[in-house]
C-alpha positions in Angstrom: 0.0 0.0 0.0 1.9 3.6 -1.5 1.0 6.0 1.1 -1.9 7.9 -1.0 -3.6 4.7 -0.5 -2.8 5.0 3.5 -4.7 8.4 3.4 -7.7 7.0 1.5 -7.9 4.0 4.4 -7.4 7.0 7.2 -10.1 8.6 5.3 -12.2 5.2 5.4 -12.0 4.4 9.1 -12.8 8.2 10.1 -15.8 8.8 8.1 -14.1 11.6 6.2 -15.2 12.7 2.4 -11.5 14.2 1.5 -7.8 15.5 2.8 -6.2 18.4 1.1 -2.9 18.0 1.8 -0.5 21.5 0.9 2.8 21.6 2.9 5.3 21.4 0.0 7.5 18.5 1.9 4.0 16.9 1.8 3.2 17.1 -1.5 6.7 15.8 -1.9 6.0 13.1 0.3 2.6 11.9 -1.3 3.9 12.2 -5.1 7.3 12.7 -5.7 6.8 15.8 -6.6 9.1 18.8 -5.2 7.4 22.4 -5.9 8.0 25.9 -4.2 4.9 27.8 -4.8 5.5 30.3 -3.3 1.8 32.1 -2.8 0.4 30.4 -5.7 -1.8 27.4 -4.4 -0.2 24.2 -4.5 -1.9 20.9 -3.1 -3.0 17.2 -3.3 -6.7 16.2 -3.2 -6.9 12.2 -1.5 -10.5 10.9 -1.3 -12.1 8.1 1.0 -13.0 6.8 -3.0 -12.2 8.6 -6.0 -8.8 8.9 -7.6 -6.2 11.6 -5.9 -5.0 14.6 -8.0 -2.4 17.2 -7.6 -3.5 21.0 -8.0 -0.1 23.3 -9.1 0.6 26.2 -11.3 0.4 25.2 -14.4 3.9 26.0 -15.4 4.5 23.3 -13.3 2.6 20.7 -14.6 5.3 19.4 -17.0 7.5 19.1 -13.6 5.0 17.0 -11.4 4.7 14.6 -14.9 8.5 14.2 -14.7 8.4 13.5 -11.3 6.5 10.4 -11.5 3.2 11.3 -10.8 0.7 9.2 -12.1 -2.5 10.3 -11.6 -4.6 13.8 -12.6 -2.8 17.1 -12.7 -4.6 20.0 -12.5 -3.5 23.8 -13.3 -4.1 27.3 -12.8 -2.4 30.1 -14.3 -1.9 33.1 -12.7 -4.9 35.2 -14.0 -7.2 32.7 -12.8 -8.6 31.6 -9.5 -7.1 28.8 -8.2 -9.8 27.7 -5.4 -12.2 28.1 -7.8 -10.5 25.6 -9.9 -10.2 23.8 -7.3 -13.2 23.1 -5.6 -14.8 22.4 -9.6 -12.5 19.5 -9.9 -13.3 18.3 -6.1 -17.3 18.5 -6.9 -16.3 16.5 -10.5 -14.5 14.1 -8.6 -16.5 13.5 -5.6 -19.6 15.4 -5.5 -21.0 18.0 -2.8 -18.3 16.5 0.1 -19.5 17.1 3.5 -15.8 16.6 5.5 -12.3 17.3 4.5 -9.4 16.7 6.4 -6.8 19.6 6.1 -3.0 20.3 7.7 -4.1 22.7 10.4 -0.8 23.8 10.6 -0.3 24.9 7.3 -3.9 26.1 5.8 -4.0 29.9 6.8 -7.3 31.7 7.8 -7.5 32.8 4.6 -7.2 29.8 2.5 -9.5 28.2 5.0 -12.3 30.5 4.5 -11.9 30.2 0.7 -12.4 26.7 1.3 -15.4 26.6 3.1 -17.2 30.0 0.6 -17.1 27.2 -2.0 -18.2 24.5 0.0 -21.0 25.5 2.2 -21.3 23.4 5.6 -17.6 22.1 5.5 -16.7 20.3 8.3 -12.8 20.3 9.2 -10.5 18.2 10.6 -7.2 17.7 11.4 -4.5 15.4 9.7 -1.5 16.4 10.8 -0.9 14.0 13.3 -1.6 11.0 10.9 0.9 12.7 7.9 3.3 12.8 11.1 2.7 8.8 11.8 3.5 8.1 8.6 6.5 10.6 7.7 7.9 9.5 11.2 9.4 6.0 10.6 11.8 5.7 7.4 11.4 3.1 4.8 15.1 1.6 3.5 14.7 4.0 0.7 13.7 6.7 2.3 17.5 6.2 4.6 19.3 5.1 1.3 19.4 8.8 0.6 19.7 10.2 4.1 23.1 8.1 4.3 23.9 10.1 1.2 23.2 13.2 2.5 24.6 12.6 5.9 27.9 11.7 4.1 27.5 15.0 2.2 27.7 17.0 5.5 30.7 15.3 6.7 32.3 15.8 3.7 31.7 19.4 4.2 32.8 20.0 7.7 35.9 18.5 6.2 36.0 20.9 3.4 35.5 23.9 6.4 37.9 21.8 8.5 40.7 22.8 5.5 39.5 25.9 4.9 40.2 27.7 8.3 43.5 29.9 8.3 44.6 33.3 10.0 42.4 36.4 8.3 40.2 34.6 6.8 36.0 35.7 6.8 33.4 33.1 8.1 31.7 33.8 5.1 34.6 33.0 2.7 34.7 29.5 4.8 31.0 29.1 4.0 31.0 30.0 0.5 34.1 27.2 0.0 31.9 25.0 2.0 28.9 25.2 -0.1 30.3 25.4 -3.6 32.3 21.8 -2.9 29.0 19.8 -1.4 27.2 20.9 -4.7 29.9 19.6 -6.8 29.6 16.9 -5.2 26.4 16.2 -6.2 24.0 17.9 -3.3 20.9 20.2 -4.9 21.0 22.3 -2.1 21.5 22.9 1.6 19.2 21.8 3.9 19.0 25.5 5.5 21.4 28.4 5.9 24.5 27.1 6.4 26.6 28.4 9.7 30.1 29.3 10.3 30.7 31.2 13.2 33.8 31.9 15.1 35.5 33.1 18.2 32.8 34.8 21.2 29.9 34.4 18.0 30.0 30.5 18.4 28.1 31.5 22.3 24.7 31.9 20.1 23.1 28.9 19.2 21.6 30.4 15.8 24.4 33.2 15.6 24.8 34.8 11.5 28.0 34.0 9.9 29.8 37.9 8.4 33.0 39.1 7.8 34.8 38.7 11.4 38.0 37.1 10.7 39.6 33.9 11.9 41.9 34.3 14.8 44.4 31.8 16.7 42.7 31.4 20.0 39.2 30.8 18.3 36.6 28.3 18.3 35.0 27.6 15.0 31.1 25.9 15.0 30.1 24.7 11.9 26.4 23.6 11.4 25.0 22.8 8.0 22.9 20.2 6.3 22.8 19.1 2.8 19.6 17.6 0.8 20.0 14.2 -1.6 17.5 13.3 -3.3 14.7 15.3 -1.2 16.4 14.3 2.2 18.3 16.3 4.3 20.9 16.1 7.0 21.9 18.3 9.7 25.3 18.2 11.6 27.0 20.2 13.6 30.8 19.8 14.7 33.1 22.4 16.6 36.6 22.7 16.5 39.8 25.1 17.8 42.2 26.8 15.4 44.9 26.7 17.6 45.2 25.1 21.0 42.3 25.9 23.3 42.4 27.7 27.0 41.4 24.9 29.4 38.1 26.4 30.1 37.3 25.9 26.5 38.7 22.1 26.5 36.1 21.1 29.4 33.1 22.9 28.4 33.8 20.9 24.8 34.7 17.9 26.5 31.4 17.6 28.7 29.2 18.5 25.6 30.8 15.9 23.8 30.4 13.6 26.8 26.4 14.3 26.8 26.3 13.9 23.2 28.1 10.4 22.9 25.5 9.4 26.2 22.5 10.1 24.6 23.6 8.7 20.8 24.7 5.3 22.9 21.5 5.5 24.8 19.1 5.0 21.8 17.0 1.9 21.2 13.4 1.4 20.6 11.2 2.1 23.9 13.3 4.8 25.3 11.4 8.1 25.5 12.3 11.5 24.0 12.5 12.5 27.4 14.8 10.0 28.8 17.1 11.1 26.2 17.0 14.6 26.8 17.6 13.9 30.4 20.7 11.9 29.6 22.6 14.5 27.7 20.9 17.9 30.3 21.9 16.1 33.2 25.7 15.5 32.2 25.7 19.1 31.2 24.2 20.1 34.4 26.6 17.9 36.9 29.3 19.9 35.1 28.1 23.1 36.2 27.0 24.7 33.0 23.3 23.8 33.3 21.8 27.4 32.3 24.1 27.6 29.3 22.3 24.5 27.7 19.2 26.6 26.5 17.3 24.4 24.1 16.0 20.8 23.3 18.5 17.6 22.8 16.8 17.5 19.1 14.1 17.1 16.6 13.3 14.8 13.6 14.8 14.7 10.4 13.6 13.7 7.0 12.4 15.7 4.0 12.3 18.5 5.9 15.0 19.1 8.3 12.9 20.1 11.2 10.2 17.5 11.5 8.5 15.5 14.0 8.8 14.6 17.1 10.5 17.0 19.2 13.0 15.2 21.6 12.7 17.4 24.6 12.4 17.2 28.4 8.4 16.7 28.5 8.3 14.4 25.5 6.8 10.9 26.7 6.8 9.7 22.9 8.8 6.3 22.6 11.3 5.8 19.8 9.9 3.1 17.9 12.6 1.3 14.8 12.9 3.8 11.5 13.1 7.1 13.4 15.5 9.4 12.7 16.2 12.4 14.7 19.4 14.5 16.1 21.0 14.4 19.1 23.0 18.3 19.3 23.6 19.2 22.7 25.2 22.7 23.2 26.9 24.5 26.0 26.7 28.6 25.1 28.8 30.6 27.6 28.7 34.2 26.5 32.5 34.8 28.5 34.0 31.7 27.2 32.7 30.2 24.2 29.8 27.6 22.5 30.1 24.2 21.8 27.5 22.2 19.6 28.0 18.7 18.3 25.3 16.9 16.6 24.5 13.7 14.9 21.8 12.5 12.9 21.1 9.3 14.3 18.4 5.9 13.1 16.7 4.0 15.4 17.3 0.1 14.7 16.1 -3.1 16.0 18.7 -3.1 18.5 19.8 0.5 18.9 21.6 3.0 16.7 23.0 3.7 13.3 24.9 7.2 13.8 24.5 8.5 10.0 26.8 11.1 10.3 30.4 10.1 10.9 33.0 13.3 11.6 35.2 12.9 14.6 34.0 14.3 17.4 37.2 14.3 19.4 38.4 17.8 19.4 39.8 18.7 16.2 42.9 21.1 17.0 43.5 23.1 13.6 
């Protein structure tokens, strides 16, 4: 059973007419096919019978074809109105639908409203929680290219790793960085790649700019790369030169609370117990308040996706989850240190997908 067909049996069981599905990695996820609409209206239509179709501009429609999409393609050009084209094609397919099951956390007010002008007495649910069932446990393809990907990012922490020298800009290091993954085969980066050096690596989501390398400094990189519609998401810190021995400890205990919570994971375990692992190390050490966000979140198609491995997170890691594990220590008078992992859970515990050193690398 594809996964349209998993909707259609969701659909089934809850008494629900339709879902209208419009998250881009979603769309992705469903047909193969990778859009960014930007505000034009982009969508898949699943029904508890009828055959699904995809709604896009119709510039695109060449583009979902080559994708691999099988089924109906619908398009609207720019001068026309695309929810009435829409909700046309919906009565066509389906007839006057009483239900439709929407992403809630996606559809805007607006869109909503436009939804429901067309079809009077609309009642609306909820499926974000069953896209996130699904999208939550990997199939073997599905990893095949997030092992790519991961090997992509090591590759470029290597390429930053070489790059470092005396005078040099973070951004110069960044630009290296991203021109050598995409010749390497990588369509794009999974989000704004980060280089940040000296007292900047003491802000978790600091901006890379021109401040110069110096001997002394700590350098953070964090970066992902997408294969293939996947993504990966690493972060490794290292010293250009040798390191005060404030900074060796504060790296060494992150890197401690890292390597704990990676070797802790196995099906069963809770979000939370992980989280706990790695905070409480960090905390023992005495740097408690300087570890200011969650242990990690899921990873897929989109590199921010469900769950969210925090403190409060009863969830239990079930086999094909994949997730990071990035615990930080961010000491405005001192320095940060971030090391993260992109990590599977197996049968029997862990596959660590990326692969970088973490012992400190002294440049």
């Amino acid at each position: 059973m594809n996964q349209t067909e998993k909707i259609k049996s969701y659909l089934q069981s809850q008494q629900v007419d339709a879902a209208f599905i419009t998250t881009p990695d979603n769309v992705f996820y469903f047909t193969g096919f990778r859009s960014n609409p930007h505000e034009r209206l982009l969508g898949v239509a699943i029904f508890k019978e009828a055959a699904p179709f995809i709604i896009c501009p119709k510039m695109e429609i060449p583009d979902a074809k080559a994708a691999g999409w099988n089924g109906e393609i619908i398009g609207h050009q720019d001068t026309e109105n695309a929810w009435d084209i829409l909700v046309q094609k919906i009565k066509a397919t389906a007839g006057n639908i009483e239900s439709i099951a929407v992403e809630k956390s996606h559809m805007t007010l607006e869109r909503l409203e436009a939804l429901k002008e067309r079809l009077t007495n609309l009642q609306v649910s909820r499926i974000d929680e069953k896209i996130n069932d699904l999208r939550v446990i990997k199939s073997e393809v599905e990893l095949v290219n997030m092992r790519k990907a991961a090997e992509l990012a090591d590759y470029a922490i290597e390429v930053g790793c070489k790059e470092i020298a005396e005078g040099k800009t973070e951004l110069e290091i960044l630009n290296a960085i991203e021109l050598a993954v995409k010749q390497k085969g990588a369509t794009q980066m999974s989000f704004d790649t980060m280089v940040l050096s000296g007292p900047k690596t003491a802000s978790p989501h600091g901006t890379p700019g021109d401040r110069k390398i110096q001997k002394g400094d700590f350098i953070l990189f964090d970066l992902g790369v997408v294969y293939n519609g996947y993504c990966s998401d690493i972060t490794r810190t290292v010293s250009f030169g040798d390191p005060t021995p404030e900074k060796r400890e504060i790296y060494e205990t992150v890197r401690r609370a890292e390597e704990a919570a990676v070797a802790a994971v196995k099906p069963g375990i809770t979000a939370m117990a992980l989280d706990k692992i790695a905070r409480d190390i960090i905390t023992e050490a005495g740097y408690g308040e300087y570890f200011t966000h969650r242990l990690g979140h899921g990873l897929g198609i989109s590199v921010h996706e469900f769950p969210s491995v925090t403190g409060v997170n009863e969830m239990k890691l079930e086999t094909g989850m994949v997730f990071t594990i990035e615990p930080g220590i961010y000491h405005p008078e001192i320095t940060g240190v971030r090391i993260e992992d992109d990590v599977v859970v197996t049968e029997d515990g862990v596959e660590v997908l990326t692969k970088f050193p973490k012992e400190l690398q002294i440049l």
